[in-house]
C-alpha positions in Angstrom: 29.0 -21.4 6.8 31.2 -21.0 3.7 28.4 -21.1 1.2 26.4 -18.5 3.1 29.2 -15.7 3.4 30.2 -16.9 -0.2 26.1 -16.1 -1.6 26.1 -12.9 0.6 29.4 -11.8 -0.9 28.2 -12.8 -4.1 25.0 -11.0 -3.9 26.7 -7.9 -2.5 29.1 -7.5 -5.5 25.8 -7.6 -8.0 24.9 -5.0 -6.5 28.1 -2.8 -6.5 28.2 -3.7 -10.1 24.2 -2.8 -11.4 24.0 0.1 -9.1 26.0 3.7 -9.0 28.0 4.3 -5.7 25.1 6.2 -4.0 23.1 2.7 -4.5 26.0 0.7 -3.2 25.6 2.3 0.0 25.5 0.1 2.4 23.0 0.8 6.0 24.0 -1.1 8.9 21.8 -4.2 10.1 20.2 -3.4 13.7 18.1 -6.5 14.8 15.2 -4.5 17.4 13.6 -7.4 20.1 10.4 -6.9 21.2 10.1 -9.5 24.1 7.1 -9.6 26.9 4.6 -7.0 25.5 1.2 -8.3 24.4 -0.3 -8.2 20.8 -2.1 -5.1 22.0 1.3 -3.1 22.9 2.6 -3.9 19.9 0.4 -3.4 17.0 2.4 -4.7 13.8 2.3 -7.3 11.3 5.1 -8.9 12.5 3.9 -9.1 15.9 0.7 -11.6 14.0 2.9 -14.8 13.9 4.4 -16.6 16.6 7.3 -15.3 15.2 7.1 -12.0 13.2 10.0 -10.7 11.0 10.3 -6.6 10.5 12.2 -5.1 8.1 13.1 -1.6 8.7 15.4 0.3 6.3 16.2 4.2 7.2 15.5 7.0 8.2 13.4 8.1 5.6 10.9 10.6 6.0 7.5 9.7 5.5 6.0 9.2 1.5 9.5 9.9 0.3 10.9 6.8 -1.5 14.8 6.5 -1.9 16.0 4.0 -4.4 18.8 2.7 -2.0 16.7 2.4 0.7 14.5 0.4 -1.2 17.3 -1.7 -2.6 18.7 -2.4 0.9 15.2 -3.5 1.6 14.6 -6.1 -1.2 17.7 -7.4 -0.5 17.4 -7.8 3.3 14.4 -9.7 2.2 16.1 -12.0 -0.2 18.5 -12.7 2.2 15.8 -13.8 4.7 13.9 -15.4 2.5 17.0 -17.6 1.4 18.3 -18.5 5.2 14.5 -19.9 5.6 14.8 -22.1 2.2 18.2 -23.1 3.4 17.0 -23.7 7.0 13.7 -25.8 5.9 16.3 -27.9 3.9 18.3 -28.5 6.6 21.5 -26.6 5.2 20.7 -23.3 7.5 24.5 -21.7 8.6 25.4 -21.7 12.1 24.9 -18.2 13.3 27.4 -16.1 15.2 28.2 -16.8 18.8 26.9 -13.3 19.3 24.9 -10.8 17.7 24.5 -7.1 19.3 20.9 -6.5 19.8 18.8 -3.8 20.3 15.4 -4.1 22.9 12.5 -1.9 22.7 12.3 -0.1 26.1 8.9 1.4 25.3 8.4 5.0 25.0 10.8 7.4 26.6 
C-alpha cells in the first residue's frame, strides 16, 4: 500500500540522515524457507512457533559486531514488528505478486 512504502521510505531517509554513508549502507533482503524438515533438523528459535521469523544480517564473522549490521538488523525488526501491528489491525499492505525466495537444500 501507499502508506507502507511511504513509512518504509520515511524510515529509510532517518537513517541516511543520523547515520554517516558507511551506516547508510544498505544489505539486500534474502527471505531463506525452511519447509518439510522436522524441529529436530532444524534447531532454531524460529523454528519454536508455528511460524518462526529469522533475522539474519551479514556476513559477519563470528564475535565481531559491525554498527551497520546491527542497524540493518533493528530496523529489519521494526519493520516486522510494524507489518504485524498493521496486520493485527486489519490495515496489513498487500504484498507483492512475487517475491524471490531462497530454500534451504540442506548441507552440500
Amino acid at each position: 500500500s501507499e502508506q507502507w512504502s511511504a513509512a518504509c521510505a520515511a524510515d529509510a531517509a532517518k537513517e541516511v540522515c543520523k547515520s554517516s554513508a558507511a551506516a547508510a549502507k544498505r544489505h539486500e533482503l534474502r527471505i531463506m524457507l525452511h519447509t518439510g524438515k522436522s524441529k529436530a533438523d532444524t534447531p532454531y528459535l524460529c523454528s519454536v512457533a508455528r511460524h518462526g521469523l529469522q533475522i539474519e544480517v551479514g556476513p559477519t564473522p563470528q564475535g565481531l559486531l559491525r554498527g551497520d549490521v546491527i542497524r540493518t538488523t533493528e530496523r529489519a525488526l521494526r519493520l516486522a514488528l510494524e507489518y504485524l501491528e498493521m496486520m493485527n489491525k486489519g490495515h496489513a499492505p498487500e504484498p507483492p505478486p512475487s517475491v524471490k525466495v531462497f530454500v534451504d537444500r540442506g548441507k552440500i
